[in-house]
C-alpha positions as CSV (number, residue, x, y, z in Angstrom):
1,X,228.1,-109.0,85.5
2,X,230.3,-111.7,86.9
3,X,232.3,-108.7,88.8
4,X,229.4,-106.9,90.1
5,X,228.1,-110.2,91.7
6,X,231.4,-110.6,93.1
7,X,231.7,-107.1,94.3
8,X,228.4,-107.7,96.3
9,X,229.1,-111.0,97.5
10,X,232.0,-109.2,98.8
11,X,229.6,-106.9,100.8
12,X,227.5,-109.4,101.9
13,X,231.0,-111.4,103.2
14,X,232.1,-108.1,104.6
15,X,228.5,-107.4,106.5
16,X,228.6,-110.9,108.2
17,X,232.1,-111.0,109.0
18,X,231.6,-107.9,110.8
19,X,228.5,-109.0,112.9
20,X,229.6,-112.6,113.1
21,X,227.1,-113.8,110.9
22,X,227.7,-117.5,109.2
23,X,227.8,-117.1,105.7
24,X,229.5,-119.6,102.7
25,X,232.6,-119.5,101.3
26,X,231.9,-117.2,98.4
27,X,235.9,-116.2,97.4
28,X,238.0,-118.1,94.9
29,X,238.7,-121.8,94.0
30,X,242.5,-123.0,95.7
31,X,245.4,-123.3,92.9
32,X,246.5,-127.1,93.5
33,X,249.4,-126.8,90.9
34,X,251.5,-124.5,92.9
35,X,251.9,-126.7,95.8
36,X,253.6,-130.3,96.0
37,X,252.9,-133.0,98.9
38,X,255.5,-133.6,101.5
39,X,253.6,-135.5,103.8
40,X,250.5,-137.0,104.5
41,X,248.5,-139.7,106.9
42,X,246.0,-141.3,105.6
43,X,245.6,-143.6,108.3
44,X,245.7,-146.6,105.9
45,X,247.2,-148.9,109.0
46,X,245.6,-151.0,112.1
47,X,246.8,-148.2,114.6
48,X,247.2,-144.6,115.2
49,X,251.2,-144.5,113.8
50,X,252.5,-143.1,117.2
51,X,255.8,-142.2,115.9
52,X,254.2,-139.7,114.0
53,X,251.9,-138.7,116.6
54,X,252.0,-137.6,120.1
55,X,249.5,-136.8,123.2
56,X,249.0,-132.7,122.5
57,X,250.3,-131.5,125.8
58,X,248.9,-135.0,127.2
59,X,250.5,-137.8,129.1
60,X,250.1,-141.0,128.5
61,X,247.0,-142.0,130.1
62,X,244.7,-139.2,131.6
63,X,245.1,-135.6,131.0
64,X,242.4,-132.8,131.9
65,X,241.9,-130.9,129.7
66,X,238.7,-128.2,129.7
67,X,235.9,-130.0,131.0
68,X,237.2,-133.2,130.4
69,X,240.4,-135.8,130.1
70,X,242.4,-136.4,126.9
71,X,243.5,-140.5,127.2
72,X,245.1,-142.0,123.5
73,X,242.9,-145.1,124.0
74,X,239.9,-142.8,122.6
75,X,241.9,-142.1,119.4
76,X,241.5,-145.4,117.1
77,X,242.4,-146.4,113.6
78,X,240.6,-148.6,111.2
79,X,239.0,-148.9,107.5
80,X,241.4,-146.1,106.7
81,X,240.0,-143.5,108.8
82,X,241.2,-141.7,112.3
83,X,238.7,-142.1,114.8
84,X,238.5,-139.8,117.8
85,X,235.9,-140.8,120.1
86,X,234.2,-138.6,123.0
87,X,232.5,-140.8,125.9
88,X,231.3,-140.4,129.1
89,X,233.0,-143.0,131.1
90,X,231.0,-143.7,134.5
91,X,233.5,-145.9,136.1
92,X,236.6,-143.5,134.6
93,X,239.5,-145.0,132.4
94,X,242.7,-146.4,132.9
95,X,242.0,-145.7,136.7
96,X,240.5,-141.8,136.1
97,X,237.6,-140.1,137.2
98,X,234.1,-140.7,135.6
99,X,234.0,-138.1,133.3
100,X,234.0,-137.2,129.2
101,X,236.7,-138.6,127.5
102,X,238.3,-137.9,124.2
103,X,241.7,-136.6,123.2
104,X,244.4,-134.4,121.5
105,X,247.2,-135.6,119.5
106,X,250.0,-133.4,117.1
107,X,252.7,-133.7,114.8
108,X,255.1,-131.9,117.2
109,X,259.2,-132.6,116.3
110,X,257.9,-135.1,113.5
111,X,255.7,-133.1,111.0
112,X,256.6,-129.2,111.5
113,X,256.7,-126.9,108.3
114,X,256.8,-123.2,107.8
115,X,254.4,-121.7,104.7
116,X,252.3,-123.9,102.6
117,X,248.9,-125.5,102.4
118,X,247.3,-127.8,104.8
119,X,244.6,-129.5,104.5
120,X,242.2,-131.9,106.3
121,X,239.3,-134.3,105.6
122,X,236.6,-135.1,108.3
123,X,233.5,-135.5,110.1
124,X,232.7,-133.5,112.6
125,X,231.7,-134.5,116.1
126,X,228.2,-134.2,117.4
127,X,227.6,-132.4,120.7
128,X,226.6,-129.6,122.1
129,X,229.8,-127.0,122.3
130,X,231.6,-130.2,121.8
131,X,234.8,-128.7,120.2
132,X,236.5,-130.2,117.2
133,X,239.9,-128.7,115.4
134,X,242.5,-128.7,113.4
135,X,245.2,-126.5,113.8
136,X,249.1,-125.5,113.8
137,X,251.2,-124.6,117.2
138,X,254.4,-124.0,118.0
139,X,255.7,-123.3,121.5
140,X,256.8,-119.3,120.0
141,X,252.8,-118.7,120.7
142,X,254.3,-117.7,123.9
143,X,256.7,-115.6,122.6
144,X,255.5,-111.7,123.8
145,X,258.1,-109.9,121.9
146,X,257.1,-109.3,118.3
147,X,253.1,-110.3,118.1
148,X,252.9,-113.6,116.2
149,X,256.0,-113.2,114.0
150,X,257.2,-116.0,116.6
151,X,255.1,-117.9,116.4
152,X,250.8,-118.3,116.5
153,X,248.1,-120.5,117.2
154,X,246.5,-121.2,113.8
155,X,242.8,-122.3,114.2
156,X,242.3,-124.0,110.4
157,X,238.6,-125.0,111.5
158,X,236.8,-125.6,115.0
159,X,233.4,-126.9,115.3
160,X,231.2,-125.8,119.0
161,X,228.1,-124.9,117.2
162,X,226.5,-128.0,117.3
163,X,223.5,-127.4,118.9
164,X,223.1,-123.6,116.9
165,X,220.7,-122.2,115.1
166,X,223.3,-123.1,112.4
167,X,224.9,-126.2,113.2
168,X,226.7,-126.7,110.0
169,X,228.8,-123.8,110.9
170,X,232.3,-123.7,111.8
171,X,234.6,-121.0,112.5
172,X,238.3,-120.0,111.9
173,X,240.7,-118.0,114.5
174,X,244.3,-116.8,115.4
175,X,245.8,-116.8,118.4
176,X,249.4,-114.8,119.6
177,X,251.3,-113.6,122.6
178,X,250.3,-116.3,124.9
179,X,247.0,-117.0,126.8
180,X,247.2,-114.7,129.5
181,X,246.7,-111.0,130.4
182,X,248.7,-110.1,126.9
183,X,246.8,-112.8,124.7
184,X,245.1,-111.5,121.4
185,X,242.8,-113.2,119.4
186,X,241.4,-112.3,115.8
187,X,237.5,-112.2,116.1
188,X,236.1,-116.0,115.2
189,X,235.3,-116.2,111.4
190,X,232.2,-118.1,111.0
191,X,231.0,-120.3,107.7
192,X,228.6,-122.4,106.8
193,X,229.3,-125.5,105.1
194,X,227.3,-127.2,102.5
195,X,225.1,-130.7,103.6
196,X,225.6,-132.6,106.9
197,X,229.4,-132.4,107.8
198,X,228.4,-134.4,111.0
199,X,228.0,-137.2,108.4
200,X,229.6,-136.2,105.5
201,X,233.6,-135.4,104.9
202,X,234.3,-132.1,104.0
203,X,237.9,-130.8,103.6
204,X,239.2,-127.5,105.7
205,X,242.8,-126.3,104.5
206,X,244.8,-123.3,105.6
207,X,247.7,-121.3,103.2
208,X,250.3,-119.9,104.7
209,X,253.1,-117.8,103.1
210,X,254.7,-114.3,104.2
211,X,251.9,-112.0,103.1
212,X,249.2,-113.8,105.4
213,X,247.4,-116.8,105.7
214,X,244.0,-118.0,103.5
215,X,241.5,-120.1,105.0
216,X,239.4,-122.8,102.5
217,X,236.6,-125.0,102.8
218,X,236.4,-127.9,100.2
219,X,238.8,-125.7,98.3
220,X,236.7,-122.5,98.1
221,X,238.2,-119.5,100.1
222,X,236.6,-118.1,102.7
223,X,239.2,-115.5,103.8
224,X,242.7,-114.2,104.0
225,X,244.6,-111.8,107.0
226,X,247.8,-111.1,108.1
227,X,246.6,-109.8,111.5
228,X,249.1,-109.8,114.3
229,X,252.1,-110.6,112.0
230,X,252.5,-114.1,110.2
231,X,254.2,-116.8,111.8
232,X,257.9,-117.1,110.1
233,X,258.6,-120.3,112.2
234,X,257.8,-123.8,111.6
235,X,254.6,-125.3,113.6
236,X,253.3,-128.8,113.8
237,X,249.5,-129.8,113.2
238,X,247.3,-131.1,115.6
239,X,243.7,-132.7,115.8
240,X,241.7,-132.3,118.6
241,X,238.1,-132.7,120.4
242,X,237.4,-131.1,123.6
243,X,234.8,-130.6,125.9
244,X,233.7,-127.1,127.8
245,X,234.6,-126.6,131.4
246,X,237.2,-126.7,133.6
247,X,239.6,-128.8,135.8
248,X,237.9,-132.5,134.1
249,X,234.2,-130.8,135.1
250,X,231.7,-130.5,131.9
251,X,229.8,-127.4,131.9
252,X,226.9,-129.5,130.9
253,X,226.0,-132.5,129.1
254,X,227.1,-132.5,125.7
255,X,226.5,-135.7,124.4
256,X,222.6,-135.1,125.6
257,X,221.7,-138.8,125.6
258,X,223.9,-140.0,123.1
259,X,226.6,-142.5,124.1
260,X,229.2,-141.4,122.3
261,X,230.2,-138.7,119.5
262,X,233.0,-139.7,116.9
263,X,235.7,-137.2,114.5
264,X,236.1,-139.3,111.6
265,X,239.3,-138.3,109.5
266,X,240.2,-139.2,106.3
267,X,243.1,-137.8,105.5
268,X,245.6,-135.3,107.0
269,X,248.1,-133.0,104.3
270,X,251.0,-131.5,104.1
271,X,252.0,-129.1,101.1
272,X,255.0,-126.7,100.3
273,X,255.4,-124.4,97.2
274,X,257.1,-125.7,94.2
């Protein structure tokens, strides 16, 4: 019985996968005891440690990015959480543009691993289309000569449904050979996850070995590919929250009324195989 319910949830995964349906993670549990930590931030301090992070392709005050600017004063620490705030600032910041603010920040020539598990614990920001992530990136995404054996965008978990017919769903993606006319992208995989996770932490983890990658969601697999060719080169992890549009200008208004949207993180992860 127990492989004939499996064997159709398989068809029902397979059905909604196809027509990008939301659906749970219906595959199996995550095997812990293979893996050892190497690194984690649990963000136990006073202050974001900035010698383990850096502004994701951002300077040091205002950076567009989409439809709004990425500035490291919206990126707090405090009661052992990260805190990345998204605000529209009327009279700008730190001498910018009035606008949405919010920000990226990575791991990049700190925290860079190739294969294992990675893992994060969050809430999710509220906003319409308002785009929360965590993911892996090297600078071999550019690379056009062997797919995404040099290296690929790895889209752990991004959240723009918001203001769905599903809000509680978030989606999975791979990106290789750049972002322009040669750029390839798996088709989003979308899930549902259980309760509120715009209140409630849920963990969204990622394995990564030579056969493929497998995506989980509070441990429970939602699914596994090798499309485009797996990454045999070390990336770095970032966290991120951006807004739709382009050159600083929002595409609408995605806080609708609210002052401000926060991405609450508990806990970053870093795992290798024993």
């Amino acid at each position: 019985m127990n492989k004939l319910i499996a064997f159709f949830m398989s068809l029902v995964a397979a059905f909604c996968g196809v027509f990008g349906i939301p659906y749970y993670a219906v595959g199996d549990k995550l095997d812990m005891d293979k893996f050892e930590l190497v690194w984690e931030d649990s963000f136990d301090g006073d202050e974001v440690d900035w010698d383990t992070w850096s502004g994701h392709f951002a300077w040091e005050t205002n950076t567009v990015r989409r439809g709004g600017y990425w500035n490291k004063k919206m990126a707090t620490v405090g009661d052992g959480k990260l805190t990345i705030r998204t605000e529209y600032m009327p009279e700008g910041l730190d001498g910018g543009p009035a606008g949405y603010y919010t920000y990226g920040m990575d791991t990049r020539g700190v925290v860079e691993q190739t294969y294992g598990y990675f893992e994060v614990s969050c809430i999710l920001p509220k906003g319409h289309d308002l785009w929360g992530a965590f993911w892996l990136y090297c600078d071999g995404v550019a690379d056009l000569s062997d797919l995404g054996v040099n290296g690929a965008e790895l889209d752990v978990f991004e959240s723009p449904y918001y203001d769905s017919r599903r809000p509680n769903t978030v989606s999975s993606n791979i990106h290789i050979d750049g972002y322009g006319d040669k750029h390839q992208a798996l088709g989003a995989h979308k899930y549902l996850v259980k309760g509120d996770p715009y209140s409630e932490f849920n963990t969204y983890g990622m394995e990564w070995n030579p056969e493929g990658y497998t995506f989980y969601i509070n441990g429970v697999k939602s699914f596994s590919t090798s499309w485009g060719g797996v990454s045999t080169v070390p990336e770095f992890l970032i966290l991120s929250v951006e807004v739709g549009g382009t050159n600083g200008v929002p595409s609408t208004d995605y806080l609708k009324g609210v002052d401000s949207s926060e991405f609450v993180v508990d806990y970053v992860r870093a795992y290798q195989y024993k």
